[in-house]
LOMI-133348 format. One record per residue (C-alpha): residue number from 1; z, x, y. Coordinates in steps of 0.2 Angstrom, whole numbers, plus 5000, padded with zeros to 4 digits. Example, Ala and Ser with C-alpha at 12.3 -4.5 7.8 and 13.67 -1.06 7.14 Angstrom:
<rs>
- 1  5039  5062  4978
- 2  5036  5068  4995
</rs>
This chain:
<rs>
- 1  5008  5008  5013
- 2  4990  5012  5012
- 3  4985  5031  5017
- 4  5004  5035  5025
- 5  5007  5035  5045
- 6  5000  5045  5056
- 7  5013  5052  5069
- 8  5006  5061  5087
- 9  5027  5066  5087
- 10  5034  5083  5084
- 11  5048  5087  5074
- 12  5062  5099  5072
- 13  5075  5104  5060
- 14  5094  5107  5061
- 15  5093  5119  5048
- 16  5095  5136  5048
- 17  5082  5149  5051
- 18  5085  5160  5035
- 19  5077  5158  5018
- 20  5068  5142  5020
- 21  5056  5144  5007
- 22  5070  5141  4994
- 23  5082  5131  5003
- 24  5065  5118  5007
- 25  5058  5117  4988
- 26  5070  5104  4981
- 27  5072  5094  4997
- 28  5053  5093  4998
- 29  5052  5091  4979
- 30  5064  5076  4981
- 31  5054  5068  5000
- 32  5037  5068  4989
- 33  5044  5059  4976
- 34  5045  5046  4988
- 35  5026  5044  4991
- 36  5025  5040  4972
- 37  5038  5027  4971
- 38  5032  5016  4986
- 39  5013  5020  4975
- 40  5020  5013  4960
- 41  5026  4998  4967
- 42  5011  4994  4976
- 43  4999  4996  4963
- 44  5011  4987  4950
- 45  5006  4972  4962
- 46  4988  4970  4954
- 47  4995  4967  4939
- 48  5011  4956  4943
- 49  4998  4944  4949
- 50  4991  4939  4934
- 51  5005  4942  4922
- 52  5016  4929  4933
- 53  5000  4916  4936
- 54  5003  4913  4918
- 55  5022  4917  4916
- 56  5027  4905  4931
- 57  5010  4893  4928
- 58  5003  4896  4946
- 59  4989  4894  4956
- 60  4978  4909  4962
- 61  4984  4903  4980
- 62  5001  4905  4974
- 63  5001  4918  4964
- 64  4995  4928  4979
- 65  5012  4928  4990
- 66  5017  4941  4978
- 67  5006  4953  4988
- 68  5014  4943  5003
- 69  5030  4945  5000
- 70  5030  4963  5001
- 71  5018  4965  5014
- 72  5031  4952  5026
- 73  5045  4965  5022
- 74  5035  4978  5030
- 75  5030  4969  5045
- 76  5049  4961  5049
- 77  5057  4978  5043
- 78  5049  4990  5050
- 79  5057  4989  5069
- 80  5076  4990  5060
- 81  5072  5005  5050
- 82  5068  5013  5064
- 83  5083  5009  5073
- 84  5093  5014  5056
- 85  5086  5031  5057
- 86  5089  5035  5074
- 87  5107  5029  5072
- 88  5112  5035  5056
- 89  5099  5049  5053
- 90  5085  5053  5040
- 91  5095  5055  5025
- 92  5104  5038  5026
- 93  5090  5030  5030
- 94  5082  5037  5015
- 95  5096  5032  5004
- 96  5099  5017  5008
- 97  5080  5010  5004
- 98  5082  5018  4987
- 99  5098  5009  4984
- 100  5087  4992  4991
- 101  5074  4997  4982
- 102  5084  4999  4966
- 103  5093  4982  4971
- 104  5076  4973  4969
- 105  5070  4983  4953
- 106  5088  4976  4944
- 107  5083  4958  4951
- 108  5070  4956  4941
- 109  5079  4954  4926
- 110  5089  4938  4931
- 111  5074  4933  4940
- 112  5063  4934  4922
- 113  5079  4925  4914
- 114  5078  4910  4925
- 115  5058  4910  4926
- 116  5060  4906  4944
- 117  5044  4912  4955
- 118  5054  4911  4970
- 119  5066  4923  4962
- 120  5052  4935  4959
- 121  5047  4933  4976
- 122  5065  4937  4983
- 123  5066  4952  4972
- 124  5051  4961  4980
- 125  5055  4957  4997
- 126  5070  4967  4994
- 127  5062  4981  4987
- 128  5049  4983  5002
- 129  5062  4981  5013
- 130  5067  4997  5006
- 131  5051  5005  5003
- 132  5050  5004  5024
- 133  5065  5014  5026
- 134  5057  5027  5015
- 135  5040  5028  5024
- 136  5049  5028  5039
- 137  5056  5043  5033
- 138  5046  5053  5020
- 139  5033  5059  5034
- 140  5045  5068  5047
- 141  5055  5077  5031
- 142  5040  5082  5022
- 143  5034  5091  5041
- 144  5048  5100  5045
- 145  5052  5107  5026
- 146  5045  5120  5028
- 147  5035  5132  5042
- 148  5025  5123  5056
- 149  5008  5130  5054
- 150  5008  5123  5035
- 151  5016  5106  5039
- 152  4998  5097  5038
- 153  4996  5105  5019
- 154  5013  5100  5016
- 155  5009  5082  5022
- 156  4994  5081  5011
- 157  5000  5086  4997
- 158  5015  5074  4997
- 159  5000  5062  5001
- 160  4990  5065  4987
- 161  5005  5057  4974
- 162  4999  5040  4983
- 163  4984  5042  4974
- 164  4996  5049  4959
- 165  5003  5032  4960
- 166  4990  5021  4963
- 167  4982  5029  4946
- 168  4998  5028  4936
- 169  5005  5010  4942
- 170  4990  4998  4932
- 171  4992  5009  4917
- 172  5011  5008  4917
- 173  5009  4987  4920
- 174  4995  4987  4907
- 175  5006  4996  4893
- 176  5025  4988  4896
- 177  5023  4971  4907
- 178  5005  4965  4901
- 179  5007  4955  4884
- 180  4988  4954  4880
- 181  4991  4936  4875
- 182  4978  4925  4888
- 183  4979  4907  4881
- 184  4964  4894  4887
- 185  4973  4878  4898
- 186  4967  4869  4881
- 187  4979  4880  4869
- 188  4993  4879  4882
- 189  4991  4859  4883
- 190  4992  4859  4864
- 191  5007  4866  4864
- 192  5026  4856  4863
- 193  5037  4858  4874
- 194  5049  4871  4865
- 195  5031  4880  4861
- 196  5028  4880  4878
- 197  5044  4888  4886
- 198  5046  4899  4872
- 199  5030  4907  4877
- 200  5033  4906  4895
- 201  5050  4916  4891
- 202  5042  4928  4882
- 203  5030  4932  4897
- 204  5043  4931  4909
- 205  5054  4945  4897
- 206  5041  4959  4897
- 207  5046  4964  4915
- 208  5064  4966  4913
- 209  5065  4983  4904
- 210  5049  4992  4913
- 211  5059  4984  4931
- 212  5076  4989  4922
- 213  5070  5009  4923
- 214  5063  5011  4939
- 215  5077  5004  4945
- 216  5089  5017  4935
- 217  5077  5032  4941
- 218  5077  5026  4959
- 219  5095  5025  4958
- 220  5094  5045  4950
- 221  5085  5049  4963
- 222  5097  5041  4977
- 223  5111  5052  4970
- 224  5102  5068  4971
- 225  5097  5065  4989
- 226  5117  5060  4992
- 227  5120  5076  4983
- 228  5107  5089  4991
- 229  5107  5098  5008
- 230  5096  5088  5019
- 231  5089  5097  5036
- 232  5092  5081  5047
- 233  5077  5077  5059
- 234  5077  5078  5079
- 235  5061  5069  5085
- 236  5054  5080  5100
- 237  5045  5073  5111
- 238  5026  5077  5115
- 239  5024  5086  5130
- 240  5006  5082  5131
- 241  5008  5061  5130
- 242  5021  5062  5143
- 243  5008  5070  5157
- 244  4995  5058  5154
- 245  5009  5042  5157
- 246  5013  5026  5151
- 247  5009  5016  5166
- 248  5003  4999  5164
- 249  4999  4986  5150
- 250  4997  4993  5131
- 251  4983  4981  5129
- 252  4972  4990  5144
- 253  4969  5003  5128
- 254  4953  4994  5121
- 255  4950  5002  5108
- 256  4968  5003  5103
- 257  4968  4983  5100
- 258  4952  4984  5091
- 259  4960  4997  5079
- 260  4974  4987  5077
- 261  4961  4971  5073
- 262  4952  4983  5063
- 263  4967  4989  5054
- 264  4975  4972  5049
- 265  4957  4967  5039
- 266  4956  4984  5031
- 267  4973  4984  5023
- 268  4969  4963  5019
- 269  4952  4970  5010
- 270  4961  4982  4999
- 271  4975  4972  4994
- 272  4965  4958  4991
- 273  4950  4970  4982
- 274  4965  4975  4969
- 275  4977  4961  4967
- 276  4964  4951  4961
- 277  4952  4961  4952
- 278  4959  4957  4935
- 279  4956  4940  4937
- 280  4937  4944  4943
- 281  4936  4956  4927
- 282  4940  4939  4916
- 283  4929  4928  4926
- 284  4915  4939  4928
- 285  4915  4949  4914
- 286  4928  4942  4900
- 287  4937  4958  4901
- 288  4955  4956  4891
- 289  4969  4959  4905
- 290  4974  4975  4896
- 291  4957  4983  4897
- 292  4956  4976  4916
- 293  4973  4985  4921
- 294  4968  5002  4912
- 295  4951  4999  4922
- 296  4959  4998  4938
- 297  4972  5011  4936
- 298  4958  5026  4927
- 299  4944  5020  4937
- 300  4948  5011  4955
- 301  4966  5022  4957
- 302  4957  5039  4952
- 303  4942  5035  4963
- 304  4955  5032  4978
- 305  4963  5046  4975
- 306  4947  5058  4973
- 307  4938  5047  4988
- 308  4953  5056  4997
- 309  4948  5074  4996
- 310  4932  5071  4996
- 311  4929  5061  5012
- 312  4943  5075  5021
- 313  4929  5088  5015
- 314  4916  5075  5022
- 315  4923  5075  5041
- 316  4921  5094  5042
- 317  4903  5090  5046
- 318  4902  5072  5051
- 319  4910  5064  5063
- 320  4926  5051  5058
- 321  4918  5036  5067
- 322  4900  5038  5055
- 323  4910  5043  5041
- 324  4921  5026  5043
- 325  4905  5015  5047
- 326  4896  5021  5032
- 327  4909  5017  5018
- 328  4912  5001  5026
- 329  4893  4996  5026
- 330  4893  5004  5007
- 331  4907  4992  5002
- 332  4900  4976  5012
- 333  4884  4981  5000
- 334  4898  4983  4985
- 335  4905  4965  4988
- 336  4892  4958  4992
- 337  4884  4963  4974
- 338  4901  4959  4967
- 339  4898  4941  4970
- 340  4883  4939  4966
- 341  4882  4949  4949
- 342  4891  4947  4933
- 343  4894  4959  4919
- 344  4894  4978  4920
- 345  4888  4976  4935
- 346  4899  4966  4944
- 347  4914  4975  4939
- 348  4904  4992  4942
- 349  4905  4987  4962
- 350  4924  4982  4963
- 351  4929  4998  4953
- 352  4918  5007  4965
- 353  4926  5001  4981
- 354  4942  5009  4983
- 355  4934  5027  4982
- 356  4926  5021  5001
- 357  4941  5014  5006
- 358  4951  5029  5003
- 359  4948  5037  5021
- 360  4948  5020  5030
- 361  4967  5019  5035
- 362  4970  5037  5042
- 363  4954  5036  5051
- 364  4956  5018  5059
- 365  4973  5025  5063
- 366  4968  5042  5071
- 367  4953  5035  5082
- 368  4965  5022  5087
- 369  4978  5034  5095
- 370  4965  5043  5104
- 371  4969  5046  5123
- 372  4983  5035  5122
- 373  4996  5048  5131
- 374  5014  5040  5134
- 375  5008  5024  5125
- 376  5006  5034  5107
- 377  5021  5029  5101
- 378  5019  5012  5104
- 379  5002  5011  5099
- 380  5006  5018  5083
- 381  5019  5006  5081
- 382  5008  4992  5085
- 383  4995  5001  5071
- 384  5009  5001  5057
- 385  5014  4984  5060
- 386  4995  4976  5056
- 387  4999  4980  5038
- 388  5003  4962  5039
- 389  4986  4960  5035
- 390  4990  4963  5016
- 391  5001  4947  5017
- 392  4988  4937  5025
- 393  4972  4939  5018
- 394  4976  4937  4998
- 395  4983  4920  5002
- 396  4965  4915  5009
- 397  4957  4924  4995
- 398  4970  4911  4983
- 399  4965  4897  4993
- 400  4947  4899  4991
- 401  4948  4903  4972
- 402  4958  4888  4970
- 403  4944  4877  4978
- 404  4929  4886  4969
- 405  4932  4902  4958
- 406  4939  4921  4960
- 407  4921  4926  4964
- 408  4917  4916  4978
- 409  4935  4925  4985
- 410  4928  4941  4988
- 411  4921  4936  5005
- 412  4936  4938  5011
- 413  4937  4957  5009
- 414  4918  4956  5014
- 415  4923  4950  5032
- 416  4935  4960  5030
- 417  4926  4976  5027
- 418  4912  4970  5042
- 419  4925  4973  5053
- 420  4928  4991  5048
- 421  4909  4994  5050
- 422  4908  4985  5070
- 423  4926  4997  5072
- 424  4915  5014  5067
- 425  4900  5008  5076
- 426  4908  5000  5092
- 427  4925  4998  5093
- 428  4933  5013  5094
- 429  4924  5017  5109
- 430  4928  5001  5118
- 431  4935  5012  5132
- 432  4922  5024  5141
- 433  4935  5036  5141
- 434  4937  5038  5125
- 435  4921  5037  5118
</rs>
């Protein structure tokens, strides 16, 4: 999930007082791997996309409900793997996402064997219905691994390997699923029919051993959490929430429903912004797949990741509300020149994007929970669950690509970013109160 949850819960541990220092450092070693792993799956999307347009012969529409697939499991998952982790704890919880997750990685092999798009499709629902169960998780373990007054450090740095990830993830795709071989719809028509499936095989094959390993380390990593001493987590509750009370409908919080609004287009602009960009680089620019995946994952990833830091340093000395509706103005002006331009100068904007969409997640979600009380938990609920947008959005982005070109799809994530920009400038103080 983009940025990681914020939570407005406390947390404590079960675990003995004594010697936490080294009794926390392979736990918390083993929770922020986690962060990485549901990165690497997300920024693996991006290049999926294109590799199984041309593996499975799909449209840009349908080749989009790759990105859709994943994002469902989040929004139909999310509820149960709470309901898992209360019942059965943390660990287990943990454990058996990285068995899902592992499950779905194995799947792609029979699923490249039979070419079979829906099998594809099947196979990453199963692993984000595992990667919920390990975001559901990873934040609660990483803050009480440790002592409380250095939780938030903790939290960031497990944060940061999302940026790890989405840096590592197009490389990886580029290097061991990407073939490099783009033939014109003239080539493939002049092509027989055992030319024709010998090729689509071929393309189909190059996911099976990269899927094949992540799904062996995933399992590794399920038997050393099985293995390890795990402090199980007690949620406490928030003394200060419960004095304000919950009285009432959720949907009287204003500017709670406009960051929930706000949050389902932002998470639609960056999954569409990436999962598509390596089609815009061909359109564009005629940039091979290869390069286009290397660009995204040394260029776009490293700028999220940096954008990170940097804006956390920004909001020391502007407010969170300026600081959101400036980047989302900036990338309204980057889109905007993205579809417009072609060349260097096209690609030079999408690239660009990501480093202003870096603080947009957290801060929607923050300004969102403000003066909520008793409704917090709900509201943060309600905040997680708009990552649907990610499932939505690429779709539209497919469907108008299909009708005109890739280019003329990027209004989607201009919308989308125009409503992070009236958020920063308006929403978020919708109520008086919290103005």
């Amino acid at each position: 999930m983009a940025g990681g949850a914020v939570s407005n819960s406390t947390y404590a541990s079960t675990a003995p007082a004594g010697g936490k220092k080294q009794h926390y450092l392979f736990p918390f070693i083993l929770v922020t791997s986690l962060f990485f792993l549901w990165a690497l799956i997300h920024n693996l999307s991006p290049v999926l996309i294109p590799h199984l347009k041309k593996a499975c012969q799909l449209t840009d529409l349908q080749s989009s409900f790759i990105d859709s697939a994943v994002f469902a499991a989040y929004f139909l998952m999310a509820l149960p793997a709470g309901a898992v982790m209360r019942k059965f704890g943390y660990k287990a919880g943990i454990i058996f996402g990285l068995l899902m997750y592992a499950a779905g990685a194995f799947l792609f092999i029979p699923a490249a064997n039979s070419g079979q798009y829906l099998a594809f499709l099947a196979a990453l629902f199963i692993i984000a219905s595992g990667l919920t169960f390990l975001e559901t998780a990873a934040n609660p373990y990483v803050t009480i691994l440790g002592k409380p007054e250095t939780a938030t450090v903790r939290l960031n740095l497990a944060q940061s390997f999302n940026g790890v990830g989405a840096v590592v993830g197009p490389i990886l795709g580029a290097r061991f699923i990407l073939s490099g071989t783009e033939h014109s719809k003239e080539e493939l028509a002049a092509m027989t029919q055992d030319q024709l499936q010998a090729y689509l095989h071929s393309e189909a094959a190059t996911v099976k051993m990269p899927y094949l390993i992540i799904g062996l380390v995933v399992l590794l990593i399920a038997a050393l959490f099985f293995m390890t001493k795990m402090p199980e987590v007690q949620e406490v509750e928030d003394q200060q929430e419960d004095t304000t009370g919950s009285k009432g409908s959720i949907f009287r919080h204003k500017h709670l429903i406009a960051a929930v609004v706000t949050q389902f287009f932002y998470i639609g602009a960056q999954v569409g912004v990436n999962a598509f960009f390596i089609r815009f680089a061909k359109f564009s620019a005629g940039i091979p797949e290869k390069e286009a995946a290397n660009l995204l994952g040394w260029v776009a990833g490293l700028g999220f990741m940096v954008g990170r830091f940097f804006g956390t340093f920004l909001m020391s000395k502007v407010k969170p509300q300026v600081l959101l509706t400036i980047y989302g103005a900036i990338n309204v002006g980057l889109v905007l020149l993205a579809m417009t331009t072609k060349g260097t100068i096209a690609i030079g904007a999408v690239l660009a994007i990501p480093f202003f969409m870096s603080i947009m997640f957290p801060t929607i979600f923050s300004l969102g929970l403000r003066g909520l009380g008793g409704d917090t938990k709900f509201g943060s609920s309600l905040l997680v669950m708009s990552i649907v947008g990610g499932a939505v959005c690429p779709p539209l982005m497919g469907v108008i690509s299909d009708a005109s070109n890739i280019q003329m799809a990027y209004i989607v994530p201009l919308i989308c970013f125009a409503v992070v920009v009236w958020f920063g400038a308006k929403g978020y103080k919708l109520d008086q109160a919290h103005a």
